[in-house]
The first five atom37 places (N, CA, C, CB, O) and aatype in JSON, in Angstrom:
{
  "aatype": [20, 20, 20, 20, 20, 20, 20, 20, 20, 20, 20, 20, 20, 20, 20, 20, 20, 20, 20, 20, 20, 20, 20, 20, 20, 20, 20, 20, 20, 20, 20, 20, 20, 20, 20, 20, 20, 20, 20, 20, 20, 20, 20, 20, 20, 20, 20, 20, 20, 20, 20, 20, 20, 20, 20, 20, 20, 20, 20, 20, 20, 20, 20, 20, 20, 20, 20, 20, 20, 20, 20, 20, 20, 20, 20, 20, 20, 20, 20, 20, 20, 20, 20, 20, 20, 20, 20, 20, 20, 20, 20, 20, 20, 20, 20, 20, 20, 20, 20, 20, 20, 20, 20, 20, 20, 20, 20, 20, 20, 20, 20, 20, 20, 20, 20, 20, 20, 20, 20, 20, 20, 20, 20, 20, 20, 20, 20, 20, 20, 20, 20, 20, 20, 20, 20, 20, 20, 20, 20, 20, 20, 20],
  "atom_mask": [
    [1, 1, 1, 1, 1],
    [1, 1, 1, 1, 1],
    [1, 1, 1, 1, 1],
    [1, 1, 1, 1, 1],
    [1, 1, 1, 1, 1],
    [1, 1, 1, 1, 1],
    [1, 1, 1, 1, 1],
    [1, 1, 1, 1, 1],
    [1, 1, 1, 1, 1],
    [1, 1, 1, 1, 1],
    [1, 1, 1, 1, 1],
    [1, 1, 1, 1, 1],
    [1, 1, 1, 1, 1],
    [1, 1, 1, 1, 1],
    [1, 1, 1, 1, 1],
    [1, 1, 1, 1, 1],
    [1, 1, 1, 1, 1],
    [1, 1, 1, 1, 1],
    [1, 1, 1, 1, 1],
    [1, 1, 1, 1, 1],
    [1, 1, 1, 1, 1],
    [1, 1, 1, 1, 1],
    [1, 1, 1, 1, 1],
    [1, 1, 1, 1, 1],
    [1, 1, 1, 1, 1],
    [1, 1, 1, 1, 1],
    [1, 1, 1, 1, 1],
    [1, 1, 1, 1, 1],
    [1, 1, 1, 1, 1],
    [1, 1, 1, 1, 1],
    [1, 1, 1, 1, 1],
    [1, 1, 1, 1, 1],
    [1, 1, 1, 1, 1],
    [1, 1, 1, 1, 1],
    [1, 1, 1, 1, 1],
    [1, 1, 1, 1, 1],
    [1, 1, 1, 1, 1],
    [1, 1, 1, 1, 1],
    [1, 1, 1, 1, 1],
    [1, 1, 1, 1, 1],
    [1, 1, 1, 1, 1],
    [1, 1, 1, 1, 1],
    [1, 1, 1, 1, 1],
    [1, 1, 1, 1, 1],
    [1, 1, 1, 1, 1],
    [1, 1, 1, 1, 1],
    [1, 1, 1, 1, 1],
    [1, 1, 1, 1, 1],
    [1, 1, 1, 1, 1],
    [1, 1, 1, 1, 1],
    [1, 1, 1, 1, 1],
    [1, 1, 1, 1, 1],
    [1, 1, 1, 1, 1],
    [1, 1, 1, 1, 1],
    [1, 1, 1, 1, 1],
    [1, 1, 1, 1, 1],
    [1, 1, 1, 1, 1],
    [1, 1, 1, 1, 1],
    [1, 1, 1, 1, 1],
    [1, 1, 1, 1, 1],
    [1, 1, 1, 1, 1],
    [1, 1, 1, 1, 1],
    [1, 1, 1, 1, 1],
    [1, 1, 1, 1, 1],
    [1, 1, 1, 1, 1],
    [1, 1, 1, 1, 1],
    [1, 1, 1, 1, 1],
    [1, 1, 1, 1, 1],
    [1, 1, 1, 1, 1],
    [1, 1, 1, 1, 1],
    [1, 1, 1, 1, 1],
    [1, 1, 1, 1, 1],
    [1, 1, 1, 1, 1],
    [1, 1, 1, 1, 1],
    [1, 1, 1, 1, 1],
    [1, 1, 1, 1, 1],
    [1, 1, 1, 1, 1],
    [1, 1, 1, 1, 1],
    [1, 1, 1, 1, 1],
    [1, 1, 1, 1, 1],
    [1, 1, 1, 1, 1],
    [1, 1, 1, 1, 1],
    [1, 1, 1, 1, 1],
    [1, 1, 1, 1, 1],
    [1, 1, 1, 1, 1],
    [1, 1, 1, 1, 1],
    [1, 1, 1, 1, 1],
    [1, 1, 1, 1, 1],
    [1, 1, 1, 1, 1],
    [1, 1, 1, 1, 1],
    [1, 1, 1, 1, 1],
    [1, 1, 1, 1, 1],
    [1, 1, 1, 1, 1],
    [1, 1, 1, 1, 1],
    [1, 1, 1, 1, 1],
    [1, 1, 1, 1, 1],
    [1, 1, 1, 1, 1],
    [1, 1, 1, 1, 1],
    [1, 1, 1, 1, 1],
    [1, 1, 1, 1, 1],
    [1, 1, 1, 1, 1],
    [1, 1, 1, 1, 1],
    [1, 1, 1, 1, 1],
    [1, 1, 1, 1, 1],
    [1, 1, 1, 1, 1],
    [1, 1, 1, 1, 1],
    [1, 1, 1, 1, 1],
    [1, 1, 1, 1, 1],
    [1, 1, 1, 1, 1],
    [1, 1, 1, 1, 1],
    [1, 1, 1, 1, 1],
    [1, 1, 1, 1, 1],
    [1, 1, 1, 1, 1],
    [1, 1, 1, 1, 1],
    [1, 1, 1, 1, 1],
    [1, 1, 1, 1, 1],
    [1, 1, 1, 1, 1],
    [1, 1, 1, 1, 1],
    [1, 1, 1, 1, 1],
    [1, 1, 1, 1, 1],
    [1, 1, 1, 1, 1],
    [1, 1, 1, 1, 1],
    [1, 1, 1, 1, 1],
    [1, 1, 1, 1, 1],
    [1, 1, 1, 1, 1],
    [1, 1, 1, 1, 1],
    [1, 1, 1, 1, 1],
    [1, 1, 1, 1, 1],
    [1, 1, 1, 1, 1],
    [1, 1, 1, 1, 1],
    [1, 1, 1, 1, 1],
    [1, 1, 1, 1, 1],
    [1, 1, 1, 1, 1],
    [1, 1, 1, 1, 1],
    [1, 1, 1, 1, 1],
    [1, 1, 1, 1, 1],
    [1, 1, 1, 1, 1],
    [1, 1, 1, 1, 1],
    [1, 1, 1, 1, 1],
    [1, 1, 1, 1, 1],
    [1, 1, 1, 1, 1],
    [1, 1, 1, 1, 1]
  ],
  "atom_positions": [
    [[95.07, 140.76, 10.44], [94.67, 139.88, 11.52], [93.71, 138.83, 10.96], [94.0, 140.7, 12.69], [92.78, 139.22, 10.25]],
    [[93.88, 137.38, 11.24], [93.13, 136.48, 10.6], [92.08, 136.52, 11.09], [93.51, 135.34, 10.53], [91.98, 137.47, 11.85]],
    [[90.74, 135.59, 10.98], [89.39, 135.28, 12.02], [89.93, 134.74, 13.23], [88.23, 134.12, 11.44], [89.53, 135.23, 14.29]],
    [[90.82, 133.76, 13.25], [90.69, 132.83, 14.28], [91.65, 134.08, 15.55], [91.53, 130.95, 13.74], [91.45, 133.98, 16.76]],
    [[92.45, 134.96, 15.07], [92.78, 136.03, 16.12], [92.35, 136.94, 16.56], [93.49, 136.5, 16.04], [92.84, 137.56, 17.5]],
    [[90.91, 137.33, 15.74], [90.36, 138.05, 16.89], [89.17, 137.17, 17.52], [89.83, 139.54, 16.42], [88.49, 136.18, 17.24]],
    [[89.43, 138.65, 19.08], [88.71, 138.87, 19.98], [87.26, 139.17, 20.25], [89.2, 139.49, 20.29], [86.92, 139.56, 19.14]],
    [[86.09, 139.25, 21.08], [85.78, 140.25, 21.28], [85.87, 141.46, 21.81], [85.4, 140.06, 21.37], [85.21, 142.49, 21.64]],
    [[86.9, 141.16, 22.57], [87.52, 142.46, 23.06], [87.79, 143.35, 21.74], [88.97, 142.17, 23.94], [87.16, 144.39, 21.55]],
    [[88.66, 142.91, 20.94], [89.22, 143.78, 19.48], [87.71, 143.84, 18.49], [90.8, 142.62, 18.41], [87.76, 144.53, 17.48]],
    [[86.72, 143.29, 18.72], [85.56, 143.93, 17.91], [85.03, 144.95, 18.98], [84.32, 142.76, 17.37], [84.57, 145.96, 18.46]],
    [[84.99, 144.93, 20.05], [84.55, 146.0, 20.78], [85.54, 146.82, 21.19], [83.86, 145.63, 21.8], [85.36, 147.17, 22.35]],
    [[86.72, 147.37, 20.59], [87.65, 148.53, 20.79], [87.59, 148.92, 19.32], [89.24, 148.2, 21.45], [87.99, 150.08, 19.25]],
    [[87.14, 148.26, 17.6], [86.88, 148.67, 16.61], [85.32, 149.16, 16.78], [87.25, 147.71, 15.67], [84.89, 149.74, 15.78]],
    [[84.78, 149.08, 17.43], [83.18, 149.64, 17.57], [82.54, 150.48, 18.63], [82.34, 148.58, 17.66], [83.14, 150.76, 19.66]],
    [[81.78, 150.74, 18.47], [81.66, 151.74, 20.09], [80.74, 150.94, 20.49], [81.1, 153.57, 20.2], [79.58, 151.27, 20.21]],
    [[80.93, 149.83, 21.16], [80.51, 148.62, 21.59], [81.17, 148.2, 22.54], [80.49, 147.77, 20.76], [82.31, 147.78, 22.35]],
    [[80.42, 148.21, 24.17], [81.78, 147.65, 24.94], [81.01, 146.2, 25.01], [82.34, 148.52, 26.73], [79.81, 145.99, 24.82]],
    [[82.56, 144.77, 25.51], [82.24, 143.86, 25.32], [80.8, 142.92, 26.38], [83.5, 143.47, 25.22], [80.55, 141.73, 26.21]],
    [[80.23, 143.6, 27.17], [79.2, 143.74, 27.99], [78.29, 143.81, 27.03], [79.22, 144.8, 28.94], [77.79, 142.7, 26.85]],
    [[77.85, 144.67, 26.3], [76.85, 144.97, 25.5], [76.84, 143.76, 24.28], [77.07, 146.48, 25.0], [75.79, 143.21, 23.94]],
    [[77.86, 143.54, 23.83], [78.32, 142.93, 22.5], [77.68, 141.4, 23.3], [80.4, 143.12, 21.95], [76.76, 140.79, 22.75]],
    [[78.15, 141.03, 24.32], [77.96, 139.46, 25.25], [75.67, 139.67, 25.37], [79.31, 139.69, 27.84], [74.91, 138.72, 25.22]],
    [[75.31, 140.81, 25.59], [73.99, 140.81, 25.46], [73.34, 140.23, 24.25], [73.63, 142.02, 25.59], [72.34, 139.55, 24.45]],
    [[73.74, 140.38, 23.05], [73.45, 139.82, 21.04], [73.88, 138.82, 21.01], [74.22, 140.55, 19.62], [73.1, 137.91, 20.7]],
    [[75.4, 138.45, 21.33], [76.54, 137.27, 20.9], [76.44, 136.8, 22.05], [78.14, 137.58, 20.41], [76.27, 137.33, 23.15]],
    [[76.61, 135.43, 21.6], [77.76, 134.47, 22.87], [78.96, 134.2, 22.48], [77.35, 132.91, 23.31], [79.73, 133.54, 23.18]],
    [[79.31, 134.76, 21.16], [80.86, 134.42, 20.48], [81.35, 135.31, 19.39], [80.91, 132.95, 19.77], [80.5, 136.03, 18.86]],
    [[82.35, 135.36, 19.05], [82.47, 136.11, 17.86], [82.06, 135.5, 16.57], [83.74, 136.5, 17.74], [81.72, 136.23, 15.64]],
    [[82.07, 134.4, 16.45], [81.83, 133.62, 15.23], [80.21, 134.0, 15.2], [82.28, 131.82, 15.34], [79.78, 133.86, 14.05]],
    [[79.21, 134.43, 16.13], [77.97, 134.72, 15.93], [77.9, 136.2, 15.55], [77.2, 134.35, 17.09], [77.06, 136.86, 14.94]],
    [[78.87, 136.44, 16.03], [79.03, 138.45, 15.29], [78.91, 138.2, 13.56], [81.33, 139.5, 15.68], [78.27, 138.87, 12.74]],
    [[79.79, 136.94, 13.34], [80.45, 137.52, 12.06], [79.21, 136.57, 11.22], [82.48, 137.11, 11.75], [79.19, 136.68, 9.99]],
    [[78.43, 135.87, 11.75], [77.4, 135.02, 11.26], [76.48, 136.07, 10.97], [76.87, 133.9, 12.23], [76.07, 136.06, 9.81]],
    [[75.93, 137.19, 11.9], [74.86, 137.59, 11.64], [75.12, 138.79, 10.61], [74.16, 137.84, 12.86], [74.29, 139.4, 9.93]],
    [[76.39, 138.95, 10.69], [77.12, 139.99, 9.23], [77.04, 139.89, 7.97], [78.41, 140.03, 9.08], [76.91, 140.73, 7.09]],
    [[77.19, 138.01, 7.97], [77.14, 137.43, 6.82], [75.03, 137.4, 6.39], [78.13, 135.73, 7.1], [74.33, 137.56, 5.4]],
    [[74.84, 137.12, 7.71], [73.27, 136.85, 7.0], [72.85, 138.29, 6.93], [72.0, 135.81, 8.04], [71.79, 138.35, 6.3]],
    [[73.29, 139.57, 7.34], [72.83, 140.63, 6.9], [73.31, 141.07, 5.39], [73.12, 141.53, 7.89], [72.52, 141.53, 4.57]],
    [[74.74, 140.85, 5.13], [75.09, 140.73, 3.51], [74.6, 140.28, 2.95], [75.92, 140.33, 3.03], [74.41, 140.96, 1.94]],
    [[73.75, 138.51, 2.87], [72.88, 138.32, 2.1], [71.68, 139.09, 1.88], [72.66, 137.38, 2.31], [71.34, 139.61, 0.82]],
    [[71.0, 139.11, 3.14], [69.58, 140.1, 3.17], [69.59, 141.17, 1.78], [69.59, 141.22, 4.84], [68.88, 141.26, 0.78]],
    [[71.01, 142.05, 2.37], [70.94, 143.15, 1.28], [71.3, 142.74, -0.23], [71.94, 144.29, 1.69], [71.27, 143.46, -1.22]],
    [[71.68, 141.27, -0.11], [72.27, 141.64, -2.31], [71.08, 140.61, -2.47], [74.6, 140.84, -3.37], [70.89, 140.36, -3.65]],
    [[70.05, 139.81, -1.43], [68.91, 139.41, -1.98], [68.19, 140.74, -2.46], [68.11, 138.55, -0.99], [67.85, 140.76, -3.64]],
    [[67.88, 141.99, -1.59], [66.94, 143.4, -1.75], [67.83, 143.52, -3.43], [67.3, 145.14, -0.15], [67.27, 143.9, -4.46]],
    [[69.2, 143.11, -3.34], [69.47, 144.09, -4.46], [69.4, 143.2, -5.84], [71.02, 144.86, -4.24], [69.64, 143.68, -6.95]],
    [[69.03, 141.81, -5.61], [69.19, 141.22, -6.93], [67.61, 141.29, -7.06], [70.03, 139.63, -7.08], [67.3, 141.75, -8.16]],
    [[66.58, 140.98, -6.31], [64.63, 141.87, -6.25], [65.01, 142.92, -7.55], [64.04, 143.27, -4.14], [64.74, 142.57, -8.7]],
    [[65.69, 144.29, -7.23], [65.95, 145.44, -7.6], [65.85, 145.14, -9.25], [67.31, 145.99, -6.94], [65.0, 145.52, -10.06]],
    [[66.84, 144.46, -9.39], [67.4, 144.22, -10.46], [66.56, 143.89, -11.49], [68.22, 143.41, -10.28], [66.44, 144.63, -12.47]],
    [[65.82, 142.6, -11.36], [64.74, 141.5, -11.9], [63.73, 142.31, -11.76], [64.51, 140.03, -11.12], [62.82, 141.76, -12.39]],
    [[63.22, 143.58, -11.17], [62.2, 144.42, -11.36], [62.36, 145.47, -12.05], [61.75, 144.76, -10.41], [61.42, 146.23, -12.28]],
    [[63.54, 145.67, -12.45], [63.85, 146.7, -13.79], [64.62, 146.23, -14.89], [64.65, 147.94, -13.39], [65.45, 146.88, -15.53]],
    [[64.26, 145.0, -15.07], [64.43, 144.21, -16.49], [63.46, 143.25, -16.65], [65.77, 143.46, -16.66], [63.79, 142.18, -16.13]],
    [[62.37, 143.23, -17.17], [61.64, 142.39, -17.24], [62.01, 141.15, -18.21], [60.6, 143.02, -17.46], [61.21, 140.22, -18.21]],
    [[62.99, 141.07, -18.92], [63.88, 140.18, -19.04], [65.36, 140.58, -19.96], [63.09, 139.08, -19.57], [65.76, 141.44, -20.74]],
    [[65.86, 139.24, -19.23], [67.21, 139.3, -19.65], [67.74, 137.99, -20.39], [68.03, 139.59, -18.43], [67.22, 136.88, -20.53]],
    [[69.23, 138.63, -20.9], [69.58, 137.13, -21.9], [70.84, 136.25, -20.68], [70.68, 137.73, -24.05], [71.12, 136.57, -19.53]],
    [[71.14, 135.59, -21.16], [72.56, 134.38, -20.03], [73.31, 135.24, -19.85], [73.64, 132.88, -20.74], [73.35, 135.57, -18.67]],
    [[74.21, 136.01, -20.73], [74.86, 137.27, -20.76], [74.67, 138.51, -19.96], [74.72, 137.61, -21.82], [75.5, 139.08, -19.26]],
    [[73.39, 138.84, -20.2], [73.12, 140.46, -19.04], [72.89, 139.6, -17.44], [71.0, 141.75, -19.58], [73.23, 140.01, -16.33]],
    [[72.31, 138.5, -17.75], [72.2, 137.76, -16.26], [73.25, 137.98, -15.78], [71.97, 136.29, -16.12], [73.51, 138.95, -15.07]],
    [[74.41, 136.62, -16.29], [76.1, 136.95, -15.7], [76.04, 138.46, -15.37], [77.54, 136.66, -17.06], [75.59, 138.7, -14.25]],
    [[76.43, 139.58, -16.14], [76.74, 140.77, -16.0], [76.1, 141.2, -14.47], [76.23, 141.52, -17.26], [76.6, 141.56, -13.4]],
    [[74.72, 140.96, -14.98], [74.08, 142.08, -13.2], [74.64, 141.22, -11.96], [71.71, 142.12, -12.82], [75.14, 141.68, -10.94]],
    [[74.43, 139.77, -12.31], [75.07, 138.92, -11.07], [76.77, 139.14, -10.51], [74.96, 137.29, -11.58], [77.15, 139.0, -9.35]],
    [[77.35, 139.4, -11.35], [78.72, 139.85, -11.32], [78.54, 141.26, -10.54], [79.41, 139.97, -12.89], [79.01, 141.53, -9.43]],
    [[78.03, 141.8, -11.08], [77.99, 143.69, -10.61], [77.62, 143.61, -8.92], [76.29, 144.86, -11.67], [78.07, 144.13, -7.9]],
    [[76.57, 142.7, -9.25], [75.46, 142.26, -7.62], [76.53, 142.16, -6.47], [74.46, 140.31, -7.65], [76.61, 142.92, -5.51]],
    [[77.14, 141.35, -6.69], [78.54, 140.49, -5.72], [79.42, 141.49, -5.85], [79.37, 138.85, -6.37], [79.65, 141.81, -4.68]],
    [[80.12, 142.26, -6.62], [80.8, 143.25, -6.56], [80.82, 144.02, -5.92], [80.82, 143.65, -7.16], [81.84, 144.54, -5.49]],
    [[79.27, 144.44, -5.57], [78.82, 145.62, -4.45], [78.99, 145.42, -3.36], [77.6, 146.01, -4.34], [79.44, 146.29, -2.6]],
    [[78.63, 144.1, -2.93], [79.04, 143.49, -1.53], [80.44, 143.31, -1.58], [78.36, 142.1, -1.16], [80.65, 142.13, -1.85]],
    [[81.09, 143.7, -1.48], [82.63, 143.57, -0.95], [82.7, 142.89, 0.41], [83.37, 145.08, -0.78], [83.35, 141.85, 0.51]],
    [[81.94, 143.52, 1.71], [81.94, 143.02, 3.15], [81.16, 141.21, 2.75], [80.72, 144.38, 4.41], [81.42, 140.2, 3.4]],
    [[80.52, 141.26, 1.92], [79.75, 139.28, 1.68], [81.15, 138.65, 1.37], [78.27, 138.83, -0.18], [81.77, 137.98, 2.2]],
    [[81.68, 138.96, -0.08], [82.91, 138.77, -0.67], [83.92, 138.11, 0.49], [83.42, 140.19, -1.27], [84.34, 136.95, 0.5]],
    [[84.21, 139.23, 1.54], [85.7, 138.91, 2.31], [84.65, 137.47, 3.3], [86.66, 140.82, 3.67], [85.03, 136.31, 3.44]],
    [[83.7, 137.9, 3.67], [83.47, 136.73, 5.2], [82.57, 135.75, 4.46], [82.45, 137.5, 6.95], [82.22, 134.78, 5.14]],
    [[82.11, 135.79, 3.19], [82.16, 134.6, 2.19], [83.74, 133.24, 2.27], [82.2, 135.59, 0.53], [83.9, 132.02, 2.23]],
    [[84.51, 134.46, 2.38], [85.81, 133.95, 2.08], [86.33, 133.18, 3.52], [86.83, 135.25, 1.55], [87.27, 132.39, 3.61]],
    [[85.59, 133.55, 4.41], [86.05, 132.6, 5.98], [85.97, 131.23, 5.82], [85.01, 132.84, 7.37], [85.98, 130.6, 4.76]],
    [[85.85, 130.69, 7.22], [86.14, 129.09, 7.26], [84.47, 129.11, 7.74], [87.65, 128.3, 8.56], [84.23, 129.54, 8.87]],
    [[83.18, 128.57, 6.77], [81.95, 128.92, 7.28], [81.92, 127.73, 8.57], [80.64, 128.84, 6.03], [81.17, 128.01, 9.51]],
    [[82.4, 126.93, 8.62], [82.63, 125.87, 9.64], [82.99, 125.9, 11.17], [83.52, 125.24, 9.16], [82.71, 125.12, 12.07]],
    [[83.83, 127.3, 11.14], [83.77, 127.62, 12.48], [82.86, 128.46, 12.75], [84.84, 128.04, 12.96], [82.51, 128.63, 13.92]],
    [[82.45, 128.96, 11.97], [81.12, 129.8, 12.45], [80.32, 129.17, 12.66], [80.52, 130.69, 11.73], [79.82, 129.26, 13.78]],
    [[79.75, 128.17, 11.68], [78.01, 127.83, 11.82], [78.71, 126.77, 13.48], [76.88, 126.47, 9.77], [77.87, 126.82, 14.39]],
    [[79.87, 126.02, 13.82], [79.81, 125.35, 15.09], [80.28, 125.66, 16.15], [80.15, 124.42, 15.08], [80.7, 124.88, 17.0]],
    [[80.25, 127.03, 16.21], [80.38, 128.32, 17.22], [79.18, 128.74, 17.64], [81.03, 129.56, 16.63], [79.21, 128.97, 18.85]],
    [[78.22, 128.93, 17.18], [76.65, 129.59, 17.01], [75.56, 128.59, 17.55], [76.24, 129.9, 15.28], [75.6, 127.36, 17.48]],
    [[74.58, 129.36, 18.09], [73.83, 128.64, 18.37], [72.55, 128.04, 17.36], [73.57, 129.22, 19.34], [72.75, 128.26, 16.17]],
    [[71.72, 127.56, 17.57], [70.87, 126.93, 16.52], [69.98, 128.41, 16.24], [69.85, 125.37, 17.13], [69.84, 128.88, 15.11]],
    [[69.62, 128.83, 17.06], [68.5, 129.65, 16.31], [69.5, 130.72, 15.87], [67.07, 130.25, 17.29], [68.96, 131.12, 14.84]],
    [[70.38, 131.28, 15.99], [71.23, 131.83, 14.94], [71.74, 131.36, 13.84], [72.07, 132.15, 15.33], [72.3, 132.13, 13.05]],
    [[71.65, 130.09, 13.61], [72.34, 129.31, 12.4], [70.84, 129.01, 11.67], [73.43, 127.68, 12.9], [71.09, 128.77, 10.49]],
    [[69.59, 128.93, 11.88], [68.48, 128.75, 11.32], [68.39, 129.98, 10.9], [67.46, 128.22, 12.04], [68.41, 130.0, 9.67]],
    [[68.25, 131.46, 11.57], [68.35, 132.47, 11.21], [68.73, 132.59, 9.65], [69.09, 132.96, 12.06], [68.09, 132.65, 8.6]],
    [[70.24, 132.62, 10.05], [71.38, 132.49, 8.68], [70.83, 131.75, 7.73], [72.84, 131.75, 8.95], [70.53, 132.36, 6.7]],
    [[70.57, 130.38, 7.78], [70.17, 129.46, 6.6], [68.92, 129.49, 5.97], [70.27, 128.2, 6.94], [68.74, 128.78, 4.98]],
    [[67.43, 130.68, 6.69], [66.6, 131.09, 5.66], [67.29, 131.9, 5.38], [65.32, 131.43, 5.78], [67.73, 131.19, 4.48]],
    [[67.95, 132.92, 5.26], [68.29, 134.03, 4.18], [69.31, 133.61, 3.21], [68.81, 135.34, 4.82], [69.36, 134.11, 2.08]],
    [[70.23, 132.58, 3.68], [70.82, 131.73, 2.68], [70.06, 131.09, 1.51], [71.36, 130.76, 3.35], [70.25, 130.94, 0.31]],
    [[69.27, 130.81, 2.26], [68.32, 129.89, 1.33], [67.23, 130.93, 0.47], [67.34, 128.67, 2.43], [66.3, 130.48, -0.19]],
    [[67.48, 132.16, 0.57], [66.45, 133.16, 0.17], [67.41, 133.55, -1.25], [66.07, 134.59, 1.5], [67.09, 133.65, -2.43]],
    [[68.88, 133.72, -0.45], [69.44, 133.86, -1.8], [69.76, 132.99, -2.98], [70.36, 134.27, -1.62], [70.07, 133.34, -4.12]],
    [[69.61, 131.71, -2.44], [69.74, 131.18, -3.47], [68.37, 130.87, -4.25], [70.5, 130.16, -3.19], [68.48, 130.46, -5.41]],
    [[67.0, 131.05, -3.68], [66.1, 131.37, -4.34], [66.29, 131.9, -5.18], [65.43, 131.78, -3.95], [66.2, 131.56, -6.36]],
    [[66.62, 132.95, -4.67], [66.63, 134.39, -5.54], [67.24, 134.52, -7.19], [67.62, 135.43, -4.64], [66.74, 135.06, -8.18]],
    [[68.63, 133.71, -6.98], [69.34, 133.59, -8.17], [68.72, 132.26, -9.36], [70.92, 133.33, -7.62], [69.02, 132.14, -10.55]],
    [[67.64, 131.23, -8.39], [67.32, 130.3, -9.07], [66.07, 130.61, -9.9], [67.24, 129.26, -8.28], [65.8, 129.94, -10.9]],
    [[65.34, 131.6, -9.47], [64.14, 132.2, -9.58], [64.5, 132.64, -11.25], [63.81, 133.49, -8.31], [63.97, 132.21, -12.28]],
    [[65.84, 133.88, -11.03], [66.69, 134.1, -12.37], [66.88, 133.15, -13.37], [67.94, 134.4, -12.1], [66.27, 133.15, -14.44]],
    [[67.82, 132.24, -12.99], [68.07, 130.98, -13.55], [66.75, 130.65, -14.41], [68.39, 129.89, -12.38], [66.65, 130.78, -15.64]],
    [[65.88, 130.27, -13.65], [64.54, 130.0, -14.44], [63.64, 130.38, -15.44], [63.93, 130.02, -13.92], [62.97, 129.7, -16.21]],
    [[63.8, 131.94, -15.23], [62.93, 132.99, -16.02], [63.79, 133.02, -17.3], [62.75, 134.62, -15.25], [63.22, 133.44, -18.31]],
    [[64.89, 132.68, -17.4], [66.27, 133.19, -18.7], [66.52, 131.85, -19.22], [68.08, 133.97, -18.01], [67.16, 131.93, -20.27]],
    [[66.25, 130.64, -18.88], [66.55, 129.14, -19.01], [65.4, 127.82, -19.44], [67.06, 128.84, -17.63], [65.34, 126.79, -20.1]],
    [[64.63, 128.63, -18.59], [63.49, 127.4, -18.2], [63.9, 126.64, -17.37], [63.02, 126.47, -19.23], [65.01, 126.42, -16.9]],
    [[62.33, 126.02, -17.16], [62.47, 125.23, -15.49], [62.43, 123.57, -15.96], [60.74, 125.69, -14.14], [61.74, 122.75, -15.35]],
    [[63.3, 123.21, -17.16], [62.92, 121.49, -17.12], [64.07, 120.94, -16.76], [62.43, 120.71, -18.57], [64.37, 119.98, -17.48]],
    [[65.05, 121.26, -15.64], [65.93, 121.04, -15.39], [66.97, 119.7, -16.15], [65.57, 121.1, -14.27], [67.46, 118.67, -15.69]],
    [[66.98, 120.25, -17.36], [68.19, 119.45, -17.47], [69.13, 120.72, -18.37], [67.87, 117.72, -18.39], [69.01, 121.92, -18.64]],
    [[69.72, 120.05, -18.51], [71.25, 120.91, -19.06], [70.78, 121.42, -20.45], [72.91, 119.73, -19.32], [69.82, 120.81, -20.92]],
    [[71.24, 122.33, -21.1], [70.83, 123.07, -22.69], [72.23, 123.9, -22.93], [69.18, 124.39, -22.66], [72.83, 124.56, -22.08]],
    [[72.65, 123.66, -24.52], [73.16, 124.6, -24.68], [72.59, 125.66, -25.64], [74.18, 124.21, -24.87], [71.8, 125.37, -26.55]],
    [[73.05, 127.01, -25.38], [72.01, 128.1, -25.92], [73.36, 128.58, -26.76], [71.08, 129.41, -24.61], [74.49, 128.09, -26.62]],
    [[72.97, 129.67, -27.69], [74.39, 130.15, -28.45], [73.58, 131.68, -28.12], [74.85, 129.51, -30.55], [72.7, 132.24, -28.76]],
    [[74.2, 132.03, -27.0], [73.89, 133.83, -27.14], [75.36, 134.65, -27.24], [72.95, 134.54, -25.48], [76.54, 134.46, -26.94]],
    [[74.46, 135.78, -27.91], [76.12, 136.97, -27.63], [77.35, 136.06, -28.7], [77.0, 136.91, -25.15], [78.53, 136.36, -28.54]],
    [[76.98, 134.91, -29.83], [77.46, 134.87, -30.52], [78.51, 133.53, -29.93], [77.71, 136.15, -30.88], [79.55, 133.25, -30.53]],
    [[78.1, 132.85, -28.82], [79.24, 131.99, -28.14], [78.39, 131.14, -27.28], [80.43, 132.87, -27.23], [77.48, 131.57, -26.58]],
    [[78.9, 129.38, -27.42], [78.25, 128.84, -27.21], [78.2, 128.25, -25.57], [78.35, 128.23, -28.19], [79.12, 127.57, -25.11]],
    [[77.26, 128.54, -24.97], [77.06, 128.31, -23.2], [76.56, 127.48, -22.89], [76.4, 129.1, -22.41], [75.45, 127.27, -23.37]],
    [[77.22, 126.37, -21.72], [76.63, 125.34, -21.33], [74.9, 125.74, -20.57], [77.78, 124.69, -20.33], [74.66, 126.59, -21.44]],
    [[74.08, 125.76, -20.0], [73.47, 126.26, -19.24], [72.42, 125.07, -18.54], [72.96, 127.41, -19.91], [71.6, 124.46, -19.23]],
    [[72.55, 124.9, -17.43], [71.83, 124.28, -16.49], [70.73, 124.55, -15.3], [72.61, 123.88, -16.09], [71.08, 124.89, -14.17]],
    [[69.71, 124.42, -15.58], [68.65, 124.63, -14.99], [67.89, 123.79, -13.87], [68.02, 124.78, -15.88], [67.72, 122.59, -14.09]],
    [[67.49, 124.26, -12.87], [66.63, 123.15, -12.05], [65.58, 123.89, -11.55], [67.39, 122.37, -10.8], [65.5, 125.08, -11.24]],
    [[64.4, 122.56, -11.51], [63.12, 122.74, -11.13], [63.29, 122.62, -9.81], [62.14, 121.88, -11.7], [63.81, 121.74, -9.13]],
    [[62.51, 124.13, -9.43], [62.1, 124.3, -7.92], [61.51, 123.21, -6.95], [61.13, 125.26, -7.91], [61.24, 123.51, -5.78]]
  ]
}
């Protein structure tokens, strides 16, 4: 079943949620699947924290690696990553879409924060030769 075919009726017969209750949180489904997405971020921001606190550093290489592993775990970010974010964010209301866009914006902190500590912050482009192979790598100041 694509996004644009379901219901809330069909999220509230997959949940023990009747659509009364579901209309109390949401005014739409595209705000269901908004606040899903900003809860997927929440958690692979907690989990990329995790990460960067039990490596006190890393090379371009183990970066890629944990960042790869990171996104992997989220499978549920992965698929509604993969939606049309366009009907969501103009389905939703503003303070649900402000909601969404600090934790958006938390994650991409998060990965730039990385970026920084493994790169440096003089944002221009470098190439580094790690792991024996040579990597473009691009950096920007916060």
């Amino acid at each position: 079943m694509s996004f644009k075919e379901i219901t809330i009726k069909d999220i509230g017969n997959t949940t023990s949620f009747t659509r009364t209750s579901i209309y109390n949180y949401f005014q739409t489904k595209e705000e269901i699947f908004l606040a899903l997405l900003q809860k997927e971020y929440e958690l692979w921001v907690h989990r990329l924290r995790q990460i960067r606190a039990e490596h006190e550093r890393m090379n371009g290489e183990k970066f890629a690696d944990a960042l790869a592993h990171s996104l992997e775990e989220r499978e549920n970010l992965l698929k509604i990553m993969s939606m049309n974010h366009y009907d969501m964010e103009d389905n939703s209301r503003m303070e649900r879409l402000i909601e969404f866009k600090v934790v958006y914006g938390q994650s991409l902190k998060e990965v730039r924060v990385w970026d920084l500590s493994i790169y440096g912050g003089n944002g221009k482009a470098e190439r580094s030769n790690e792991a024996g192979g040579c990597q473009l790598c691009v950096s920007v100041d916060l």
